[in-house]
C-alpha positions in Angstrom: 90.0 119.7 98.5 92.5 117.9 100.2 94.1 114.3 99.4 92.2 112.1 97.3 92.2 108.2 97.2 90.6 105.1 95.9 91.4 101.5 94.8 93.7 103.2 91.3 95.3 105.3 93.5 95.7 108.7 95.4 96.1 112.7 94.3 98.2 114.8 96.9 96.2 117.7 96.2 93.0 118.7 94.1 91.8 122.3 93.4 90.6 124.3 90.5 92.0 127.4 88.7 90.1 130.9 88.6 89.3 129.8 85.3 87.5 126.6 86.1 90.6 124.3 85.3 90.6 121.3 87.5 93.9 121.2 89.0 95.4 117.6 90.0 98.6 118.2 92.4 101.6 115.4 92.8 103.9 117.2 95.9 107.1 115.8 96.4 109.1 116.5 99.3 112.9 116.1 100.3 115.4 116.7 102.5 117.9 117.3 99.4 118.7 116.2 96.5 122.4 114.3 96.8 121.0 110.8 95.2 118.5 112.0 92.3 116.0 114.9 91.1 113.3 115.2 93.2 111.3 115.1 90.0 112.7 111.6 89.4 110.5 110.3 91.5 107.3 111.2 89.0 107.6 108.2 86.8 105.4 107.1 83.9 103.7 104.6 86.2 103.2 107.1 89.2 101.6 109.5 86.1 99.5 106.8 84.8 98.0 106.1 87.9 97.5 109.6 88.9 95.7 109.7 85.1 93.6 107.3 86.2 93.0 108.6 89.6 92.1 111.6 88.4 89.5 110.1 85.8 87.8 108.3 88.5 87.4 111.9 90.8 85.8 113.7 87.5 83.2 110.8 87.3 82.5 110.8 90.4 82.2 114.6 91.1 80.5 114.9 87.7 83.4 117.0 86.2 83.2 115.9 82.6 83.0 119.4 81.7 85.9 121.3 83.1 89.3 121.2 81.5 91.7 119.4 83.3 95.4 119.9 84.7 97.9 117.6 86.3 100.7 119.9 88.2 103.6 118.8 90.3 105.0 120.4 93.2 108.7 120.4 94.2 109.4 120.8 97.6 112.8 120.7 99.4 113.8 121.6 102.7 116.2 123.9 103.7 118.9 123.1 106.5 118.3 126.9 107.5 114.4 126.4 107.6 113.8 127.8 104.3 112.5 125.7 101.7 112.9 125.9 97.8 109.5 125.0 95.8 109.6 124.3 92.4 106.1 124.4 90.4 105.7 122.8 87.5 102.0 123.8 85.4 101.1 121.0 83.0 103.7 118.7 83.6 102.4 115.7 81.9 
């Protein structure tokens, strides 16, 4: 599944793991990285309401039962048209 929203908020990307794991995605993408980490821009309150998102998806799609992962993708984009992406299982 692709982007989820709702009133608490909105997951970039949803999916699940060959072993069943329910996989909630942040991506960031930037052109570089001059002013601050890319993964600067994952605060506490953008976690807490991806938290909360992500408890209002497994309600709804009756997930109770599967484990659950949040994930964040790093993406930055190369001058030369190659990017570098930076994955980061279980980051919060």
């Amino acid at each position: 599944m692709q982007n989820f929203s709702c009133k608490a908020g909105e997951i970039d990307l949803i999916m699940t793991a060959g072993d069943g794991t329910v996989v909630f995605v942040e991506v960031k993408a930037r052109a570089d990285e001059r002013f601050a980490d890319a993964e600067a821009a994952v605060t506490s309150a953008k976690k807490h309401r991806m938290t909360k998102t992500a408890n209002l998806f497994v309600r709804k799609y009756k997930l109770e039962n599967h484990p659950l992962r949040f994930d964040i993708v790093i993406v930055l984009l190369g001058k030369k048209g190659k990017a570098d992406i930076r994955h980061y299982e279980n980051a919060f």
